[in-house]
C-alpha positions as semicolon CSV with decimal commas, in nm:
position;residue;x (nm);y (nm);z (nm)
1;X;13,497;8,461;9,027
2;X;13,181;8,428;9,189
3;X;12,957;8,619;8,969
4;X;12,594;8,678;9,029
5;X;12,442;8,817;8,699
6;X;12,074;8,760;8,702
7;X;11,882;8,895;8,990
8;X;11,563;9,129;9,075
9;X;11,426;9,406;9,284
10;X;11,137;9,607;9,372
11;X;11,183;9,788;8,995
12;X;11,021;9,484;8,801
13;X;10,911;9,177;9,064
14;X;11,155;9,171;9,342
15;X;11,089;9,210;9,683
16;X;11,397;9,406;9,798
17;X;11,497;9,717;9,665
18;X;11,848;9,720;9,410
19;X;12,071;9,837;9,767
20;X;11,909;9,563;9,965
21;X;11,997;9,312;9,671
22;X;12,316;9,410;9,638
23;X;12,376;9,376;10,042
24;X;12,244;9,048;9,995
25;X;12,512;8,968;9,690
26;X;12,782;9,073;9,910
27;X;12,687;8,814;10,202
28;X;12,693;8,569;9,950
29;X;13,067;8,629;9,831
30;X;12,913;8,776;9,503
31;X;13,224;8,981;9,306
32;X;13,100;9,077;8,991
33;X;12,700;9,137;9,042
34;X;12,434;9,232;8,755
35;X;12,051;9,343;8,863
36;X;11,877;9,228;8,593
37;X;11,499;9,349;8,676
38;X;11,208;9,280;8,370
39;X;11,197;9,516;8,084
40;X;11,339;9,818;8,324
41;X;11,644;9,999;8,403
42;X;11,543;10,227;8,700
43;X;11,746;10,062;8,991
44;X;12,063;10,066;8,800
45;X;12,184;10,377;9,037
46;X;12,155;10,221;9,275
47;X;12,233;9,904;9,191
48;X;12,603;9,987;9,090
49;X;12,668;10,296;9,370
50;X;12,576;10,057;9,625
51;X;12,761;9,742;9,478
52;X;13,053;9,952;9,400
53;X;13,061;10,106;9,789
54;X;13,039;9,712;9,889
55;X;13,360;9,611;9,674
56;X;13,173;9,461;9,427
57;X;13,238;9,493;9,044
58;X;12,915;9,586;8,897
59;X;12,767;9,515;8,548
60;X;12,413;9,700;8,392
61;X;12,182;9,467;8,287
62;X;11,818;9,405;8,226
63;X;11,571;9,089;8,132
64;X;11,359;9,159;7,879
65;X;11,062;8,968;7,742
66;X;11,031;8,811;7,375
67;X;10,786;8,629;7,237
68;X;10,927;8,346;7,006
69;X;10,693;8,070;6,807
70;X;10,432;8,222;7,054
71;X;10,606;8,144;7,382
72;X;10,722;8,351;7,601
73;X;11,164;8,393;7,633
74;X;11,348;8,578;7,839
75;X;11,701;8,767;7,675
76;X;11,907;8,889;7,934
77;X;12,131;9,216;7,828
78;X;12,490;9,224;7,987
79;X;12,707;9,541;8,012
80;X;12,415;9,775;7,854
81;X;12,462;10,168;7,891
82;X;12,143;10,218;8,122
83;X;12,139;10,598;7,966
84;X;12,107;10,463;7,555
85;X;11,783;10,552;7,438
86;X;11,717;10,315;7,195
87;X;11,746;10,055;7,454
88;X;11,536;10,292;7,666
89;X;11,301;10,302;7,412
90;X;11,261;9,969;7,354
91;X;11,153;9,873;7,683
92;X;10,888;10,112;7,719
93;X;10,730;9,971;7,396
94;X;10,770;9,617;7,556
95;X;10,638;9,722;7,883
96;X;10,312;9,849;7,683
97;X;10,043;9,599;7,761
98;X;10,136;9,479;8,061
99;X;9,863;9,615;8,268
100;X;9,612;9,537;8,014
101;X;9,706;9,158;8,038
102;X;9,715;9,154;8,413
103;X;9,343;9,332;8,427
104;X;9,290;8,976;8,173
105;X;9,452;8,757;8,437
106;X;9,224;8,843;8,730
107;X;8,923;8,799;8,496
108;X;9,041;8,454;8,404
109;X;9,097;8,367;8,753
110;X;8,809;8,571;8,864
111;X;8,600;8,270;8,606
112;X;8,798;7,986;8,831
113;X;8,685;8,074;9,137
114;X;8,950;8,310;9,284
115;X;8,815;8,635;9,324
116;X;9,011;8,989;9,365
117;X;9,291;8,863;9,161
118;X;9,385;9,152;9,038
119;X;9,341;9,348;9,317
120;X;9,532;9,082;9,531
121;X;9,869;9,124;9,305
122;X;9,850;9,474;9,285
123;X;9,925;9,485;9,676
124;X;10,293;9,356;9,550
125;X;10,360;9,598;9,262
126;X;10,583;9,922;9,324
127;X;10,483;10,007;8,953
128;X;10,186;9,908;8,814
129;X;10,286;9,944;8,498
130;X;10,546;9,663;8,596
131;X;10,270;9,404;8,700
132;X;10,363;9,067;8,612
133;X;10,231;8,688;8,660
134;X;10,472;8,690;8,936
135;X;10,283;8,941;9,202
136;X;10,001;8,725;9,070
137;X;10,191;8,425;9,204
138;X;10,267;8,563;9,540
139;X;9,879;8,674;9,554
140;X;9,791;8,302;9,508
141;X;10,075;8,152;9,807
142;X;9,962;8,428;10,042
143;X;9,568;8,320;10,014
144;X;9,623;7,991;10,040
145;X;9,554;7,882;9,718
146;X;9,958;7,757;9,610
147;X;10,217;7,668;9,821
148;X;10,510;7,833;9,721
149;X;10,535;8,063;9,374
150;X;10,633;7,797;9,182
151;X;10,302;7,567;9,252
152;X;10,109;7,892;9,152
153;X;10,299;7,921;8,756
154;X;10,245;7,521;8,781
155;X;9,873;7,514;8,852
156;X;9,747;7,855;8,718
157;X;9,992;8,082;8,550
158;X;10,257;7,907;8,356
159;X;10,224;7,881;8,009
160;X;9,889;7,706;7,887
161;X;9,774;7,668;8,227
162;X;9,406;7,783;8,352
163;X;9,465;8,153;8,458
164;X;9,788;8,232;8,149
165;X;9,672;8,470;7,902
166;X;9,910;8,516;7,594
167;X;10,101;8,873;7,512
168;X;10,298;8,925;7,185
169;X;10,639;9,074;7,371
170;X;10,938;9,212;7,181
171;X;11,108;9,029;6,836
172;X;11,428;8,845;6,923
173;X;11,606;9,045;6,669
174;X;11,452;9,352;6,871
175;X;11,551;9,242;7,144
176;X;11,930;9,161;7,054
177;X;11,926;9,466;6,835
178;X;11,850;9,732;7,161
179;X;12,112;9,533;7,363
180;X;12,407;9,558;7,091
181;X;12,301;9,922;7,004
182;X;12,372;9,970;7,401
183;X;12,713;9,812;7,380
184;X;12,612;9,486;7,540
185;X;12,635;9,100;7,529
186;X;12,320;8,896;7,469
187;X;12,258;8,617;7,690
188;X;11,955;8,326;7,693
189;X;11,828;8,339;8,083
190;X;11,713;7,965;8,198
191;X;11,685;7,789;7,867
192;X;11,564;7,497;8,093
193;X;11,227;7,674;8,114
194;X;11,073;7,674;7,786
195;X;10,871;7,403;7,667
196;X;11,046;7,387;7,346
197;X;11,110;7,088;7,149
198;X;11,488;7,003;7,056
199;X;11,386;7,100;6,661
200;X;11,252;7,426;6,839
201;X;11,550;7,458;7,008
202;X;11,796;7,419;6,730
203;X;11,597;7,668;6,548
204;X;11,587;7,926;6,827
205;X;11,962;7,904;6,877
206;X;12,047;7,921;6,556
207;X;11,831;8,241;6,509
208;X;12,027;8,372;6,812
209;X;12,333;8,308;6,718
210;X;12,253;8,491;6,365
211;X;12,184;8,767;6,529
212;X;12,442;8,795;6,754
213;X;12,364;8,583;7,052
214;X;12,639;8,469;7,192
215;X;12,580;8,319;7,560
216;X;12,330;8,086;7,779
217;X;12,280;8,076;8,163
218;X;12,423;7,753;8,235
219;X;12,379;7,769;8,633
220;X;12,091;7,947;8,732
221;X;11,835;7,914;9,025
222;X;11,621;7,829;8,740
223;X;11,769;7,550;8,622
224;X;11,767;7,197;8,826
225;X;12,122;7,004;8,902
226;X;12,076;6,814;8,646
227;X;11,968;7,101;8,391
228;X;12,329;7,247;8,480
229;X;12,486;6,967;8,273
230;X;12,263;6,953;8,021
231;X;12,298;7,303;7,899
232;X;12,685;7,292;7,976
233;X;12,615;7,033;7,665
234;X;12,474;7,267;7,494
235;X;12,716;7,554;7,515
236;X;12,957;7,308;7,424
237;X;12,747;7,227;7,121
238;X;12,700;7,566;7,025
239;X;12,986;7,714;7,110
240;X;12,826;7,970;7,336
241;X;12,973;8,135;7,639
242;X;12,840;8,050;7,978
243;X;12,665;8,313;8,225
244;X;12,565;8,215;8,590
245;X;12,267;8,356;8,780
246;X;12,057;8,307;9,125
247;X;11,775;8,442;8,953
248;X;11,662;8,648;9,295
249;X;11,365;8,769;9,393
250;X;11,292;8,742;9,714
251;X;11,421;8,554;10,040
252;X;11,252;8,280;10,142
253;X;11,327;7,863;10,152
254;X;11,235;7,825;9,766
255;X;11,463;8,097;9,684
256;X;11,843;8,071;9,549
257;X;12,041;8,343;9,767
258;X;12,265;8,545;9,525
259;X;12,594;8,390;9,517
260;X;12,528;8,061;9,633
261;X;12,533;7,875;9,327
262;X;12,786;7,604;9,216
263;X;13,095;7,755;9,005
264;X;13,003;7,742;8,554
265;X;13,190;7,411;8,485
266;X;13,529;7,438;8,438
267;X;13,583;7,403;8,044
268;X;13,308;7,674;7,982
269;X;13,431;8,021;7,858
270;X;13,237;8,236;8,119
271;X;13,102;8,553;7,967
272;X;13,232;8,819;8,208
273;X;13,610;8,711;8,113
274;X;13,662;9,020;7,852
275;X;13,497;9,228;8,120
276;X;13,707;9,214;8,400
């Protein structure tokens, strides 16, 4: 199965809309496709009338944003109902604040020298209220000032870098709690990128797991070659399923096309088996 369950559109910090995402997850071979767009559910109409007039198998998800030990994690939710309110709910209250930070972004990198920051990444944003370090990122490639999106999280955005400024997101448990109440599965997107230690890590997946994480992206445009092994080790350690993801956001030659990933490795439980 070549499954594509972690990608992003116009609704949170893509740049194609959900049909245009899903046309794209077709060319690629994609048969069971998720959009998976930040803290929002608004192109899952789309999403799934368009995948489903493709021939593609269609799951609802969404990415949304936790704050754990005062970094920033991403929980991916599988199979959700888009129409549960308490989900709903939930990511309104984690969307709260997002403008607010972004306004504190520009005036950070207003202080370094680049001015109209703010003004810059708003030129990317279909909903403001959606703004995220990512339409800061393309702001930065597009003046000059990074050459691709991710020398812009390297130099100025990523975490503890000159232009980040910190935002308390949703609780795990919140998090896992809104995604179960919606009849989904839990997944950990790109475990490769958090600067955790491997104490930190035990801890976080053993908090996951106790609240009813079960999964980790293994192979995800996130992760490097070599990261695809190395959390294949730790599913295996941990007993967790395995998703697979491009990640998408836009086309471009530091992008991962949907569906052009190498397969989960073979002895990995995948976490779409009970769904198809």
């Amino acid at each position: 199965m070549n499954a594509d369950l972690h990608c992003h559109s116009t609704i949170s910090d893509g740049q194609l809309a959900p049909a245009a995402v899903a046309q794209l997850a077709k060319q690629g071979g994609v048969g069971l496709w998720a959009l998976t767009d930040h803290d929002e559910l608004g192109g899952q109409r789309e999403a799934r009338a368009t995948a489903e007039a493709l021939g593609m198998r269609y799951v609802s998800g969404v990415e949304i944003s936790v704050t754990w030990a005062s970094r920033t994690v991403h929980i991916v939710g599988l199979n959700v109902d888009p129409d549960c309110a308490a989900l709903a709910d939930g990511l309104a209250r984690t969307r709260n604040g997002r403008a607010a930070r972004a306004e504190a972004i520009g005036e950070r990198l207003e202080e370094l020298g680049i001015p109209d920051a703010y003004t810059g990444a708003l030129e990317y944003v279909s909903n403001p209220d959606l703004i995220s370090r990512t339409h800061f990122a393309r702001f930065l490639v597009e003046s000059g000032r990074a050459k691709d999106t991710q020398d812009a999280f390297s130099r100025w955005l990523g975490d503890g870098k000159a232009g980040y400024i910190s935002h308390r997101w949703a609780k795990l448990a919140d998090a896992i709690s809104w995604i179960k109440t919606a009849g989904g599965e839990a997944i950990v997107a790109h475990p490769g990128r958090y600067a955790y230690t491997q104490l930190e890590f035990d801890t976080f997946f053993g908090e996951f797991i106790d609240l009813g994480g079960k999964a980790i992206e293994v192979v995800t445009g996130s992760h490097t070659p070599d990261q695809y092994g190395e959390y294949a080790a730790v599913a295996r350690r941990f007993g967790f399923e395995a998703s697979r993801g491009s990640d998408f956001h836009a086309p471009g030659p530091d992008s991962i096309a949907p569906g052009t990933l190498p397969p989960l490795p073979s002895d990995l439980k995948p976490v779409w088996e009970r769904w198809l």
